[in-house]
C-alpha positions in Angstrom: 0.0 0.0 0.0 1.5 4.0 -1.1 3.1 5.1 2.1 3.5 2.6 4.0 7.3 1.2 4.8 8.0 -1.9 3.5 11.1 -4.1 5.4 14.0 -4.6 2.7 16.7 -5.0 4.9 18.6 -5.9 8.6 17.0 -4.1 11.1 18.3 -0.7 11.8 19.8 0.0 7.9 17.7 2.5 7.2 15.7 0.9 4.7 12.1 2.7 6.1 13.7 6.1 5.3 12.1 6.3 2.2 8.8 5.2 3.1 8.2 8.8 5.3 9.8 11.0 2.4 6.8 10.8 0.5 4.3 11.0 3.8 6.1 14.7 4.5 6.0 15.8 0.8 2.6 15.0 1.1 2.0 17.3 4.2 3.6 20.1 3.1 1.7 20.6 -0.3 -1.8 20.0 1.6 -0.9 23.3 4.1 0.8 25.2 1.0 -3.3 24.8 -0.8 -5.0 25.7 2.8 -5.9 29.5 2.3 -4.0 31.9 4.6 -6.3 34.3 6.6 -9.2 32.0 6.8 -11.6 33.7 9.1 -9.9 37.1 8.8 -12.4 40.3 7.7 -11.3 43.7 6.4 -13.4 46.6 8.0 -13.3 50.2 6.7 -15.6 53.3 6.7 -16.1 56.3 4.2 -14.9 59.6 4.9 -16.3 63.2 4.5 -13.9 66.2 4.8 -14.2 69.7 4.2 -11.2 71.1 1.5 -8.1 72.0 3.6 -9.3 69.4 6.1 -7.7 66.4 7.7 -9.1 62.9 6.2 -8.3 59.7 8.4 -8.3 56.3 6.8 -8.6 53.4 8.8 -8.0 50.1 7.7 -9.0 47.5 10.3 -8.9 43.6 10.6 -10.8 41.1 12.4 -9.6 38.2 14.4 -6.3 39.0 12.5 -3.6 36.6 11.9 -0.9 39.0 11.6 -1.0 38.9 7.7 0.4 42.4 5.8 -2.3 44.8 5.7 -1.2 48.0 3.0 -3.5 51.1 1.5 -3.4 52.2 -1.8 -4.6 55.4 -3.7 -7.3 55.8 -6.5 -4.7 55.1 -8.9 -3.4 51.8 -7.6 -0.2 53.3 -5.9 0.7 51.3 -2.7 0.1 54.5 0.1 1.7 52.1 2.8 3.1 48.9 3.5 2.5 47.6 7.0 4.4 51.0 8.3 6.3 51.6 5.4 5.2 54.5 3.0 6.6 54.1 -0.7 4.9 56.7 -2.2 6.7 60.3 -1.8 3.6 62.3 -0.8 4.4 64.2 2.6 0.9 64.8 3.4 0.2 61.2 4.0 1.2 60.6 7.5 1.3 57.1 9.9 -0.9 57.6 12.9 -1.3 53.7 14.2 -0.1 50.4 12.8 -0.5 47.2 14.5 -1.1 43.8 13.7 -5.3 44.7 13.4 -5.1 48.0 11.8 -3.2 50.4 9.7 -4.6 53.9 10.1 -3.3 56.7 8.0 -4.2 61.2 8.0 -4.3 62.8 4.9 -3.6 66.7 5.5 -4.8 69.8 3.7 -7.2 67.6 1.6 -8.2 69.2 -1.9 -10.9 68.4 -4.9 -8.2 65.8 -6.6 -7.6 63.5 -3.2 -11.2 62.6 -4.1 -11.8 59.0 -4.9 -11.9 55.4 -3.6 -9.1 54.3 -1.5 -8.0 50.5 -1.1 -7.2 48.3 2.2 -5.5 45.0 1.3 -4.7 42.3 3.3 -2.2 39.9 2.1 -4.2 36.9 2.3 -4.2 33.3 -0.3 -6.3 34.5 -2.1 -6.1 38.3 -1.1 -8.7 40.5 0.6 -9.5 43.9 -0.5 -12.0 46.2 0.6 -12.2 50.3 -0.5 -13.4 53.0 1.3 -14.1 57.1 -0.9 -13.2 60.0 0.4 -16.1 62.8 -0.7 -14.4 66.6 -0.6 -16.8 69.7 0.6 -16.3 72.9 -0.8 -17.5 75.5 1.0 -18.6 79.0 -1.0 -16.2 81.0 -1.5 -18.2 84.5 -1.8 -21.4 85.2 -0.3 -22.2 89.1 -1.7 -25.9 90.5 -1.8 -26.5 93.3 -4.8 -29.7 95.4 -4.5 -31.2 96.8 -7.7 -31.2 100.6 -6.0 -29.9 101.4 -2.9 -32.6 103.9 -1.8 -36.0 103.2 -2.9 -39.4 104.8 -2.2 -42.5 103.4 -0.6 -44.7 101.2 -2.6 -42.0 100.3 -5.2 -40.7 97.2 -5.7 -37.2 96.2 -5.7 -34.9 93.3 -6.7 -32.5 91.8 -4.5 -29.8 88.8 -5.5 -27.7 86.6 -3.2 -24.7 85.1 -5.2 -23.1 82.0 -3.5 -20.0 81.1 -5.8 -17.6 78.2 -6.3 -19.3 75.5 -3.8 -19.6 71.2 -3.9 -22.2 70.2 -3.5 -24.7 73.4 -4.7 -25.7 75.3 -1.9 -29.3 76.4 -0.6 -30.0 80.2 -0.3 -32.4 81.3 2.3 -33.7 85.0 2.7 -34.7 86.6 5.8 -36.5 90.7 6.5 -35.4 90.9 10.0 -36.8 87.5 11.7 -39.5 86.9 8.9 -38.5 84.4 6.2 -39.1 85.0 2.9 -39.0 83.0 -0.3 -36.9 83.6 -3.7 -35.8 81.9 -6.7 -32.8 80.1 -7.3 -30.6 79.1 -10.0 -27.8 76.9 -10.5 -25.0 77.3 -12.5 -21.6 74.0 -12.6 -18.3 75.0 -13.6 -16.4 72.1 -13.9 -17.0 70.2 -9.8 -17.9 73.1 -8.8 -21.7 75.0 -8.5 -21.9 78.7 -8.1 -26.1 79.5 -7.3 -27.9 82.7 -7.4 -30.8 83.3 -5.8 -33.6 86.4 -6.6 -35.4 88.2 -4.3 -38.5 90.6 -5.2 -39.5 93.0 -2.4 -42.0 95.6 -2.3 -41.0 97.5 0.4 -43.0 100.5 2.7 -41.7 102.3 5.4 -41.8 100.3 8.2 -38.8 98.6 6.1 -37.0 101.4 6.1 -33.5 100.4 8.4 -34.5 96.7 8.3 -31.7 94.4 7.4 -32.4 91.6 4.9 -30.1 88.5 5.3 -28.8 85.8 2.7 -28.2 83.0 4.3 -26.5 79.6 3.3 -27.3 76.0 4.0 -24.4 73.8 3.4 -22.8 70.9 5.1 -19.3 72.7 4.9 -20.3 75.4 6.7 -22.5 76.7 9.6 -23.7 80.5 10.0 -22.4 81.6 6.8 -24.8 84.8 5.6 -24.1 88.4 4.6 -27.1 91.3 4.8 -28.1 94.5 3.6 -30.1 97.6 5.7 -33.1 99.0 3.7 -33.3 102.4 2.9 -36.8 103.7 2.0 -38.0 107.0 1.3 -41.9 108.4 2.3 -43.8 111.0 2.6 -44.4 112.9 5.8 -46.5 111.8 8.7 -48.2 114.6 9.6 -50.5 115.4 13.3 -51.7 118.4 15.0 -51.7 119.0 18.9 -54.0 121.5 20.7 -51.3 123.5 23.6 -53.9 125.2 25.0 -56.4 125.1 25.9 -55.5 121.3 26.7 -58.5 119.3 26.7 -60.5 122.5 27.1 -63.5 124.2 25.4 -62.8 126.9 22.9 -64.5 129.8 24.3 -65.0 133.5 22.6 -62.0 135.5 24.2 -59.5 133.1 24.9 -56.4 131.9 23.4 -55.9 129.0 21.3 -52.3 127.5 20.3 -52.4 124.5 17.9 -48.7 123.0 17.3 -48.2 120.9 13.5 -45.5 117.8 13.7 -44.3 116.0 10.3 -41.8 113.1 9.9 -40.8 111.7 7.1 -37.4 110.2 4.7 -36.2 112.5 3.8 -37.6 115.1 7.1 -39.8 117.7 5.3 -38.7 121.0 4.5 -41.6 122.8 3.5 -44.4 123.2 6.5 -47.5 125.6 6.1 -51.1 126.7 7.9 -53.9 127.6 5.8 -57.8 127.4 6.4 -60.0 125.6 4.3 -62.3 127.2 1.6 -61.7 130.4 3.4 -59.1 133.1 4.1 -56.9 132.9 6.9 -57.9 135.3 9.6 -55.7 138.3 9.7 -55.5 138.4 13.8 -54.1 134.9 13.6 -50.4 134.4 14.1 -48.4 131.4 12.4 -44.4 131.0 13.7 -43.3 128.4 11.8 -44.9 124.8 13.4 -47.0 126.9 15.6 -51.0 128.7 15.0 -51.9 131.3 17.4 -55.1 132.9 17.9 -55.1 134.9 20.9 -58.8 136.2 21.1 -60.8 133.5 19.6 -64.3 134.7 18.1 -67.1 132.9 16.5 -65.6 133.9 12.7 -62.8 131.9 13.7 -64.9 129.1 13.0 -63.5 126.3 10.2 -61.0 123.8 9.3 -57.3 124.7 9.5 -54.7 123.0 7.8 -51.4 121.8 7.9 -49.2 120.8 5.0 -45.7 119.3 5.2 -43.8 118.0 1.8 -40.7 116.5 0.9 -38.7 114.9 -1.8 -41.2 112.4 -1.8 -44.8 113.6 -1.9 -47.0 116.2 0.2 -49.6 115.2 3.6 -51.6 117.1 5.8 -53.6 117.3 8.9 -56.3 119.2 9.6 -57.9 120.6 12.9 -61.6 121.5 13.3 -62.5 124.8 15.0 -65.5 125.4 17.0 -65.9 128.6 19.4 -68.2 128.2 22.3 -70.0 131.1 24.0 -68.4 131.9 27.4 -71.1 130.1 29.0 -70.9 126.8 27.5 -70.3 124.4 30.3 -69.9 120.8 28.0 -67.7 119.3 26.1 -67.2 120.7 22.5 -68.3 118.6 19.6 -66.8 119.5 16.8 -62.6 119.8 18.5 -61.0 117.3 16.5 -57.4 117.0 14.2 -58.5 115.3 11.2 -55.8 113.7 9.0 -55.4 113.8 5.5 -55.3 111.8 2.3 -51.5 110.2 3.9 -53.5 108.7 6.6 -52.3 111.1 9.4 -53.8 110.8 13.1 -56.9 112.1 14.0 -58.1 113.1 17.6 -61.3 111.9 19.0 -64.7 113.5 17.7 -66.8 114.4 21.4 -69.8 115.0 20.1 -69.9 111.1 19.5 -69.6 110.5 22.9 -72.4 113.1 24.0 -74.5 111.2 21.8 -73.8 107.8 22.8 -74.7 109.2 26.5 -78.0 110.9 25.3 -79.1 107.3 23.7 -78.2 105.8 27.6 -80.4 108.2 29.4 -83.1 108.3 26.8 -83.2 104.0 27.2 -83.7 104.6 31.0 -86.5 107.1 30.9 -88.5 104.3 28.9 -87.6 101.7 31.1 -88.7 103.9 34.0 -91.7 105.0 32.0 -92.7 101.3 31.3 -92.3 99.9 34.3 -94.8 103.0 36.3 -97.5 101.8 33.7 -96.7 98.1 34.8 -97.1 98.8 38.5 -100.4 101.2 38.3 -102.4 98.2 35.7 -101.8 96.0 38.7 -103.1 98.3 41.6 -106.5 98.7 39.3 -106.8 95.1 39.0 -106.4 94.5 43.0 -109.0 97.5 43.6 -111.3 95.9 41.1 -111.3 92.4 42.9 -111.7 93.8 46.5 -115.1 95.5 45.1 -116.4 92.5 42.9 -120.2 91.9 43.3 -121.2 95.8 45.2 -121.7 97.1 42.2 -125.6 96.2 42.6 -126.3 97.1 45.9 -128.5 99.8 47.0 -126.6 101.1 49.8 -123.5 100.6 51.5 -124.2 97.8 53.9 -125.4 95.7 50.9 -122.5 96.3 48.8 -120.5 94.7 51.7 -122.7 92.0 52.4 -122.7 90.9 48.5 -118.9 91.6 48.3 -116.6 88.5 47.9 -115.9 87.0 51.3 -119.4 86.8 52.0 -120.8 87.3 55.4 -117.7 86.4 57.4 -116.3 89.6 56.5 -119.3 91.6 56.5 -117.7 93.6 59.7 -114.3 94.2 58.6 -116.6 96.0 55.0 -118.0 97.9 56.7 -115.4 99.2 59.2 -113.6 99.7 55.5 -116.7 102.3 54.1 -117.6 103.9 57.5 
């Protein structure tokens, strides 16, 4: 039988020598054909870095065996082997090698380091497993230009947020002060790169005026990246008029009256004026600038005076109601009011209002009062009317309360009641 020593000679000559040669040729080709490794398992992981970055590669073995692990680039250039780095690229530094793992940094990582990366592990037959570095490109320029740089109220005006040179495309949000607002983007690729702008249309008033309006990015490179612009908005003046004296008073014949005009507007008007409408202004009045004095008020002073205040913008007014009261009026005036104009300007409070909202309160009692007094005396008539049912025959007085309801048990008390 193959392998077996057969006996050829004296004891002790040697002859079973080659009998085992061929037993331990036999052993050593079945372990040369039993894979290396077997059991071993590569583990690695993506990476995600931000250009100029640090990217770490890790190449890691299970239940190793202490075969050769080495990492190799996108172009199949060996990176390092075990802890030994043949390719001549500084930036490529050791940071652990051991039997289980070979971990290697990669400094100041740019667009071309992107790209799959190889772990081998010298295994029969080999192991290989690849783990891809992505690259983030943050913008490179965040700039807002606005179509005019001082608008008026009620236009509307175009606004554009340019986010240049970014990977992956980046989203554009717009903010007016904490309120977001919505525009449209567009999105242009130059080579791995995407620059997008982003349009804003804004109709602005001026409660906008000073209000900053914010571009801001979303991208996984970056956090808080934005860039704003203050709105400047031009409007017409906001005009009121204020009674000095008398304050809160009645406008009587012989006193004073002192009204004061205030305007504010972008840009602050320049041009302030009194007049009275649809009549001449009386000649005993005194204007100073802001301020209307009549110093012995009369019953021609009667009317509507105005103020006007303009700018670069447009022209307003408010406009003041004059009533004169004899000296012995004692209530509130009704007609003593600052009326706005066409701009929407304040206006005061118009008392006669609230005398008639008082009259209609005291009228509404005096027919509650009214109604319930005709209520009260129907009743009485009806009680009197039931106390004297069934006298209304008799011939005499003593008859009446004899027939009277209650009968003869309360004749007595009847006629106690007549006598």
């Amino acid at each position: 039988m193959a392998g077996r020593a057969q006996p050829s000679g004296p004891a002790g000559s040697g002859g079973g020598a080659p009998g085992l040669l061929p037993l331990l040729l036999l052993l050593l080709s079945a372990a040369a054909i039993i894979p290396r490794g077997h059991g071993q398992n590569l583990v690695t992981e993506d990476v995600t870095v931000v250009e100029g970055d640090v990217a770490t590669i890790s190449c890691r073995v299970k239940n190793s065996d202490d075969s050769v692990i080495q990492l190799l680039n996108p172009n199949r250039q060996t990176i390092y082997f075990r802890d030994f780095r043949p390719l001549k690229d500084s930036r490529f530094q050791l940071v652990n090698f051991s039997n289980s793992e070979l971990r290697v940094s990669l400094t100041n990582v740019s667009i071309s380091d992107e790209g799959r990366y190889f772990c081998q592990l010298y295994t029969d037959p080999p192991q290989e497993i690849y783990t891809t570095i992505t690259v983030l490109v943050p913008p490179r320029n965040l700039v807002i230009d606005i179509e005019k740089e001082t608008a008026v109220e009620g236009e509307e005006i175009e606004l554009n947020c340019t986010a240049m040179a970014s990977r992956p495309a980046t989203t554009i949000r717009w903010f007016k002060g904490n309120k977001e607002l919505t525009g449209k983007s567009e999105v242009e690729r130059w080579s791995d790169m995407y620059t997008v702008t982003s349009q804003l249309l804004l109709k602005v008033g001026r409660e906008d005026d000073g209000v900053p309006v914010i571009c801001l990015v979303d991208h996984p490179a970056v956090k808080d990246l934005q860039t704003q612009r203050y709105l400047e908005v031009m409007y017409k003046p906001q005009v009121r008029v204020s009674q000095n004296y008398p304050l809160q008073g009645l406008t009587r014949e012989g006193e004073p009256l002192e009204l004061t005009c205030t305007a504010f507007g972008k840009p602050q008007p320049t041009d302030m004026r009194w007049l009275r409408v649809d009549d001449e202004m009386p000649q005993h009045v005194v204007v100073s600038g802001s301020n209307l004095l009549i110093s012995n008020l009369n019953k021609t002073d009667n009317g509507t005076y105005r103020c006007e205040a303009s700018n670069a913008v447009g022209k307003s007014h408010a406009d003041y109601m004059l009533f004169v009261y004899d000296t012995t009026a004692t209530t509130e005036p009704a007609v003593h009011d600052s009326r706005a104009g066409e701009d929407g300007a304040i206006r005061s409070v118009d008392h006669a209002v609230v005398g008639g909202v008082v009259a209609v309160v005291v009228f509404a009692m005096l027919c509650l009062l009214i109604i319930l007094g005709r209520y009260f005396a129907r009743h009485k008539g009806t009680y009197f009317t039931h106390e004297a049912k069934g006298a209304d025959d008799a011939a005499d007085a003593d008859t009446a309360i004899i027939n009277a309801e209650g009968g003869q048990n309360n004749s007595e008390e009847k006629k106690e009641y007549f006598i």
